[in-house]
C-alpha positions in Angstrom: -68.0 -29.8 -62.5 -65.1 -32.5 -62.4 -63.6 -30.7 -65.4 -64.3 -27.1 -64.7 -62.2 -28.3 -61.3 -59.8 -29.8 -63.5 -59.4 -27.0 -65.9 -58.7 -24.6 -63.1 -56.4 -26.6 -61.0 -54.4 -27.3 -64.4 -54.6 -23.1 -65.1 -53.3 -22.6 -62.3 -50.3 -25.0 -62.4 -49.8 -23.6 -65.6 -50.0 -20.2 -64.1 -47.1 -20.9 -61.5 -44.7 -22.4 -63.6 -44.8 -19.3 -66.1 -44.5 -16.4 -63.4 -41.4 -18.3 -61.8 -39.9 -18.5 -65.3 -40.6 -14.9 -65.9 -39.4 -14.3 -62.5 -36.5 -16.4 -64.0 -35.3 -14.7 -66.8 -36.1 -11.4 -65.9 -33.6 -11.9 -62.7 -30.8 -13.6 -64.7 -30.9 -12.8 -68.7 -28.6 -10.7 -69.7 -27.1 -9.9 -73.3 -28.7 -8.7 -76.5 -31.2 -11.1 -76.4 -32.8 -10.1 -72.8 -35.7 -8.0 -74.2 -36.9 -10.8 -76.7 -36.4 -13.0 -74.1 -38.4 -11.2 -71.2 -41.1 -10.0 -73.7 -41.7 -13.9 -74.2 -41.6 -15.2 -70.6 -44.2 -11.8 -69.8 -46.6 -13.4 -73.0 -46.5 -16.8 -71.5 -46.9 -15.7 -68.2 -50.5 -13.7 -69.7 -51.8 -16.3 -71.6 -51.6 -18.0 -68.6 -53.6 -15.7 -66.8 -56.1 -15.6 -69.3 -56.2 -19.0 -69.3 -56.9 -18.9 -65.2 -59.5 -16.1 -66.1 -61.5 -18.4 -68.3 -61.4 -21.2 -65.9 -62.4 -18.9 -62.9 -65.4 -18.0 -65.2 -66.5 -21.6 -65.8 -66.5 -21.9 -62.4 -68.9 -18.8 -61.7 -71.4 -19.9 -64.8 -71.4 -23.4 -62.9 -72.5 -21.3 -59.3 -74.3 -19.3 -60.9 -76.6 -22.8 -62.3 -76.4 -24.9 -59.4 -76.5 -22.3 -56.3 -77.1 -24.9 -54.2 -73.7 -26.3 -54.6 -70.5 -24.1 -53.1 -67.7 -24.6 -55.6 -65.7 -21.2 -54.2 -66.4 -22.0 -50.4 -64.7 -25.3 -50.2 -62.1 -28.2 -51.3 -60.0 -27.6 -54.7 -61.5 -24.7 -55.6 -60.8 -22.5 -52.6 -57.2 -23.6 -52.6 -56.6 -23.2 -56.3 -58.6 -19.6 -56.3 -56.3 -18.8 -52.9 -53.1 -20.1 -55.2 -54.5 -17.8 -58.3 -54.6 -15.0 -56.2 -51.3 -15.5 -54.7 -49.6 -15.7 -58.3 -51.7 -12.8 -59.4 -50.2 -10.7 -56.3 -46.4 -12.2 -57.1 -46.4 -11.3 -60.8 -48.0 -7.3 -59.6 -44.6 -7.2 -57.7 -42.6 -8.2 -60.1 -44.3 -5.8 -62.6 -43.2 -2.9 -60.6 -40.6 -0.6 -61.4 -37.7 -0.8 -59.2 -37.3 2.2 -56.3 -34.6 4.3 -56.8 -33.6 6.9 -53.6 -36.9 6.3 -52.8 -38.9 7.6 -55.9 -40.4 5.7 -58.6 
């Protein structure tokens, strides 16, 4: 369990620091290297999701063998699953394309 916990809690750290450099660069790059350079931060930024993803998996094989124990209810879990779904959210804004006059 310790390093499931730890797994996801690093994921997780990894997570944030990738969508606030994608946030980053795609705020302030400018030039003819902005697409290579916001192509890169968006990669990072998913293998860092999938990285979460695998973690948050670990987590449910480990619930699903020991029931008796609740891993997703309480302590460093709970806050790191409320934290992935908080950068999860953030990085869906981001994504969006900007409105225009009101239409997309």
């Amino acid at each position: 369990m310790a390093d499931a916990l730890r797994d996801l809690v690093r994921a997780v750290d990894l997570l944030q620091v990738e969508v606030q450099r994608e946030a980053h660069v795609s705020r302030t790059a400018s030039g003819p290297g902005t697409v290579h350079m916001v192509r890169q931060a968006t990669e990072s930024s998913e293998r860092a999701m999938k990285r979460c993803m695998d973690a948050v998996e670990a987590i449910h094989r480990l619930q699903e063998k020991m029931p008796s124990l609740q891993f997703m209810e309480t302590g460093e879990v709970a806050i790191a699953m409320r934290r992935f779904d908080s950068l999860v959210s953030r990085r869906k804004q981001m994504n969006v394309a900007p409105r225009i006059c009101g239409y997309n």
